[in-house]
C-alpha positions in Angstrom: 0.0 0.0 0.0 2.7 2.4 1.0 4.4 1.5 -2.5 1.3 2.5 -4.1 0.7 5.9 -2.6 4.8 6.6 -3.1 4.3 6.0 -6.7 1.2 7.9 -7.1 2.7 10.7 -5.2 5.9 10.7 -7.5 3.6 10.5 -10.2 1.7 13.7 -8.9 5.4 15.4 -8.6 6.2 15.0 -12.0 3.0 15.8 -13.5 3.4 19.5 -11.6 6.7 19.8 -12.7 6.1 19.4 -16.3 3.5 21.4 -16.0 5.0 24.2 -13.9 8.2 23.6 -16.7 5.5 24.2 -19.6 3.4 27.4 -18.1 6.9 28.5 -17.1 8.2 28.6 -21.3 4.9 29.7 -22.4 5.2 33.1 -19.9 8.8 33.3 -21.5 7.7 33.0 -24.7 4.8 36.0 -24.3 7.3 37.9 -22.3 9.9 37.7 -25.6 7.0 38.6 -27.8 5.4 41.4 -26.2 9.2 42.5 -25.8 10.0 42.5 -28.8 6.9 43.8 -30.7 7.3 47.2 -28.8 10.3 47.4 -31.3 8.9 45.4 -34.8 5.6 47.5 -34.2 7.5 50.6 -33.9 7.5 53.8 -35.7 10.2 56.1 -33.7 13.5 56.9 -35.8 15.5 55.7 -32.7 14.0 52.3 -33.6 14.1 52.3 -37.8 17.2 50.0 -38.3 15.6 47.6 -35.5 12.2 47.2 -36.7 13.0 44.3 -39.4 15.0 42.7 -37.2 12.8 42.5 -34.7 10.5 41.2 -36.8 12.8 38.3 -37.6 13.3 37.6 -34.1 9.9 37.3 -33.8 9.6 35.2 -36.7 12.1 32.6 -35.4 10.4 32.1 -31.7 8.0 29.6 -34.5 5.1 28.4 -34.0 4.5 28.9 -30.1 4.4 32.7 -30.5 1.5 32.6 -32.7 -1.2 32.8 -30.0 0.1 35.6 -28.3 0.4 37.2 -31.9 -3.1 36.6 -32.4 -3.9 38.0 -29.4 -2.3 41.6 -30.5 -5.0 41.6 -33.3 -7.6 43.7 -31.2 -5.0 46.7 -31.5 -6.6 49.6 -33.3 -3.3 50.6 -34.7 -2.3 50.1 -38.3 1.2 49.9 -37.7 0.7 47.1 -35.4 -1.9 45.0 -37.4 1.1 45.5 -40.4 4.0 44.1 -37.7 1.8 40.9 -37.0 1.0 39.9 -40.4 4.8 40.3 -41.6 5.7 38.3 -38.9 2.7 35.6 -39.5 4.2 35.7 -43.2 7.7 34.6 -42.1 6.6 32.5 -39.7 4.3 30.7 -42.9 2.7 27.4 -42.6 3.6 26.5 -39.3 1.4 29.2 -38.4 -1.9 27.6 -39.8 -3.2 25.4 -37.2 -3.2 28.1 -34.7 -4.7 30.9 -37.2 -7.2 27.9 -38.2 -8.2 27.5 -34.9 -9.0 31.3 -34.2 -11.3 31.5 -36.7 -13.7 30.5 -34.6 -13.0 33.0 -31.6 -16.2 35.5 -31.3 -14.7 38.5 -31.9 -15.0 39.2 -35.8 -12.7 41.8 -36.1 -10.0 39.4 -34.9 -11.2 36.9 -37.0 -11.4 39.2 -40.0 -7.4 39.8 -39.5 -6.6 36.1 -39.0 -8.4 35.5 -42.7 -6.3 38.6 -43.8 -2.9 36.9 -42.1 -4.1 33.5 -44.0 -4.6 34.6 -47.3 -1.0 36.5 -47.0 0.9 32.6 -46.2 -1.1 30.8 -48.8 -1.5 27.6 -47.3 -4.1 25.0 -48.9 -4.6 23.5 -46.2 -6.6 26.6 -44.6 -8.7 26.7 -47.9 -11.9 24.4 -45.8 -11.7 26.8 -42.9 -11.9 29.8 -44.8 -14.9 28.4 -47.0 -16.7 27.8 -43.8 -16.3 31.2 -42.6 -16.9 32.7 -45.9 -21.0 33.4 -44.7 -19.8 35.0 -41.3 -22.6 37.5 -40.1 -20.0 39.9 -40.6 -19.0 41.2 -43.7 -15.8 42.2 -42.9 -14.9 38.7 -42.3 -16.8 37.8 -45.7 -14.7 39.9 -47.5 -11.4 38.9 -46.2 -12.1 35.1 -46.1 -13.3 35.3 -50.2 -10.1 37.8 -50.8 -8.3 35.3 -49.1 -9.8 32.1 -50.9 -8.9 33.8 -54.0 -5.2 34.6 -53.4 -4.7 30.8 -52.0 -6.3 29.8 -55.7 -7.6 26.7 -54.9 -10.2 25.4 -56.8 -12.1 23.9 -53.7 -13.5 27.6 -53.0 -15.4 27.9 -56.7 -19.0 28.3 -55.1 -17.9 29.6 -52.1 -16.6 32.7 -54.2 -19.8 32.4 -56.8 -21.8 32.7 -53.6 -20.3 35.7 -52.8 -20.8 37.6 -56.0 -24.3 38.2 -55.0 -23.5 39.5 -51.3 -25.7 42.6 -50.7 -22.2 44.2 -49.5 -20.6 46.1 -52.6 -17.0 45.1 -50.9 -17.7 41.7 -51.0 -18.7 41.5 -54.3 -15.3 43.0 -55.2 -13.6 40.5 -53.6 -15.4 37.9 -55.2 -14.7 39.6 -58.7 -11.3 39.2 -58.0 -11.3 36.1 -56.1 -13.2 34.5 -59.4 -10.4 35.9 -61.8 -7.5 34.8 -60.0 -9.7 31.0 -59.6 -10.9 31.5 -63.2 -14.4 30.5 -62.3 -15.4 29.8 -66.2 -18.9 30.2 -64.9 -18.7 33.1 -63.2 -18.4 35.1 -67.1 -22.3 35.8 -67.2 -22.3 37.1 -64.0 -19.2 39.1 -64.3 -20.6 40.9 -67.2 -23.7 41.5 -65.1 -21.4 43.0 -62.7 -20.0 45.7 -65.3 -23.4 47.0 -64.2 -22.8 47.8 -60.4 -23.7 50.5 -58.8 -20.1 50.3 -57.1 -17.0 51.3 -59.1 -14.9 49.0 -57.6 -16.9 46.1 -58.0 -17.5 47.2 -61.7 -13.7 47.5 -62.5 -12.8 44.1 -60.6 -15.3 42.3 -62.9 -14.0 44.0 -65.7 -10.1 42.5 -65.2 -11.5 39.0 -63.6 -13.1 39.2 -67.4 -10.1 39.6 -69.1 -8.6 36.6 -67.6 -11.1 34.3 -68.8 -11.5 32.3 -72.3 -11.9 34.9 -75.0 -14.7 33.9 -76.6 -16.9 32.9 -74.3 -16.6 36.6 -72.6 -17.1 38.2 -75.9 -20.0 35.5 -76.4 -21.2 37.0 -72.8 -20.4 41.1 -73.6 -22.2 40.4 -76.9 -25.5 39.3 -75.7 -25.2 42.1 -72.3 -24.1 45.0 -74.3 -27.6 46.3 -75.0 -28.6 46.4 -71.8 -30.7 48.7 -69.9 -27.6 49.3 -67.7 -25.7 52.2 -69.3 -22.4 51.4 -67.2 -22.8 47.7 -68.0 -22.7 48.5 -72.3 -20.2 51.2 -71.6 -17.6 48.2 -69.8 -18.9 46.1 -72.3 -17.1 48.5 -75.0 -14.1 49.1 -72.9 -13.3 44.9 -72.2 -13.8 44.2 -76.1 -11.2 47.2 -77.1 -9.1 45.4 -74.8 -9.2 42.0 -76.9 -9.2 43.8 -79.9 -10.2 40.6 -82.1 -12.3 40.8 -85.2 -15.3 39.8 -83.2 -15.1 42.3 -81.0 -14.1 45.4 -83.3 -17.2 44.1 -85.2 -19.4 44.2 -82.1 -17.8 47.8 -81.3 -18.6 49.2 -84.8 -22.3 48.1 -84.6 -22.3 50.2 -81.1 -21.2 53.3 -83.2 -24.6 53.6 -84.7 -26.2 53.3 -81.4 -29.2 56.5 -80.5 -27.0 56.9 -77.4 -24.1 59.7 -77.6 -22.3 58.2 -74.6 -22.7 54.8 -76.3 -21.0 55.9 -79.2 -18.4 57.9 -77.6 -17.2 54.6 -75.6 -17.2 52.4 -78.9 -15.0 54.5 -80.9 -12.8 55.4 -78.1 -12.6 51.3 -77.4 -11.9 51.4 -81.4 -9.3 53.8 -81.6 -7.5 52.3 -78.5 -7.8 48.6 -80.0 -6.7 49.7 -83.5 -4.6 52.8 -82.8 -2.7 52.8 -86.4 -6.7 52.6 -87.9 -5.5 49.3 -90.0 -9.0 48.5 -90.3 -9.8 52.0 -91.9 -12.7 52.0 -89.2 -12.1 55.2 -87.9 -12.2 57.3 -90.8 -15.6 55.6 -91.1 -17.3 56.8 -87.4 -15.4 59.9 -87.5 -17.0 61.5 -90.3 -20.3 60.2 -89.8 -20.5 61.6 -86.0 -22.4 64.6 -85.4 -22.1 65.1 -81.6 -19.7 67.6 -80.8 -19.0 66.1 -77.3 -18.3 62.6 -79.1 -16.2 63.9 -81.6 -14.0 65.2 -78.8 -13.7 62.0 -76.6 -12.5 60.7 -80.2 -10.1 63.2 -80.7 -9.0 62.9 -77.6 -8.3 59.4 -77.8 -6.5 59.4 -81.2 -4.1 61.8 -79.7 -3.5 59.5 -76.2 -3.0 56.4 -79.1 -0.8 58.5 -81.2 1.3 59.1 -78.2 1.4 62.5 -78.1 2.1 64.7 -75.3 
């Protein structure tokens, strides 16, 4: 019996030691990072040449400093938010289970900047988490979990990111655009050229390039059937993407919008025309030139002839 309770009792002693030994490296851990963010978050000269260094100091603590990094993420300062994901970045895959994990704390903001940090390393195997966070309540974490999603580039987040194109939050919808380009969601086109429509510019502009990275003909396919629409922005994008292919189908498409009632209409074709053709080798320009009435048109035209001539 006494053996028994000796053994348990040594048992008991190591148990507290190994835990006393861990809690004891985890408070000098978060004593070496809190020590040395003051200086990688820092934005006093004395500190300049000690910032990056810092920073790598951090960097090498590893893995077990990323908690207490997280942690720093409810700082309002810019500076700071910019120190941790540069550290998060060097620290790189290692850092994923932990940044994972805090996705599901409650505070969004935080989690917002852990699907900011994520996107930043690039690791697939953060992809799932992200998806499942991509319809958080809040759309600041929407929007950083799709714009993460899409720099990653794995294919796994397709209707996660087509979901997203229809968020009612004009920010989110940009970062789907994107998200969709860099993925290159083939069938995401129709509703990309829906989105040259937007009321936001940003999202308009983002659909635009995600566009441009797609197959040719099926957007010109997309921009042909969409260019009449209602939506003056929407035709008007329409006319800038196809003088940016600049194939026959698309100067075609471009000279029938030359004719159109609409002055601004007209004004965007032939400036799309002039821009996709600037040496006129398809003698269209001589064609619209003449035949245009509107003095307003006539000098967006001239003003883009002179931008594709090149001069000053």
């Amino acid at each position: 019996m006494l053996k028994v309770i000796l053994k348990t009792t040594l048992t008991l002693l190591i148990i507290i030691v190994a835990v006393s030994e861990t809690l004891s490296a985890q408070e000098d851990i978060k004593k070496k990072v809190d020590s040395l963010f003051v200086i990688a978050s820092s934005g006093s000269v004395l500190y300049q040449d000690l910032v990056e260094p810092a920073k790598d100091s951090l960097a090498a603590l590893g893995a077990p400093a990323v908690p207490y990094l997280i942690d720093k993420f409810i700082t309002r300062s810019a500076r700071e938010r910019w120190a941790i994901i540069h550290v998060l970045q060097r620290i790189g895959s290692p850092a994923v289970p932990y940044l994972t994990a805090a996705l599901n704390r409650p505070d969004g903001e935080v989690v917002s900047r852990v699907c900011w940090a994520l996107g930043d390393i690039k690791d697939t195997s953060s992809v799932q988490p992200l998806i499942e966070v991509s319809r958080h309540e809040r759309w600041q974490v929407r929007d950083e979990a799709i714009g993460a999603l899409g720099k990653i580039g794995d294919r796994r987040a397709a209707a996660a990111v087509t979901e997203a194109l229809n968020d009612t939050i004009a920010q989110v919808r940009k970062s789907a655009a994107v998200a969709s380009g860099n993925l290159m969601v083939a069938g995401n086109i129709r509703k990309l050229t829906s989105l040259l429509g937007d009321e936001f510019y940003g999202v308009r502009m983002t659909a635009m390039e995600a566009l441009l990275k797609m197959d040719t003909v099926d957007v010109i396919s997309a921009l042909q059937d969409s260019i009449n629409s209602p939506k003056a922005l929407l035709g008007n994008l329409a006319c800038r993407v196809l003088g940016r292919y600049a194939t026959d189908e698309a100067l075609e498409i471009l000279l029938e919008q030359t004719y159109s009632t609409d002055p601004d209409r007209r004004a965007h074709a032939a400036v799309a025309i002039i821009l996709a053709d600037p040496e006129d080798n398809c003698c269209f320009r001589r064609i619209f030139y003449e035949q245009e009435q509107d003095r307003l048109v006539r000098l967006k035209m001239a003003s883009a002839l002179k931008a594709a001539s090149h001069v000053p």
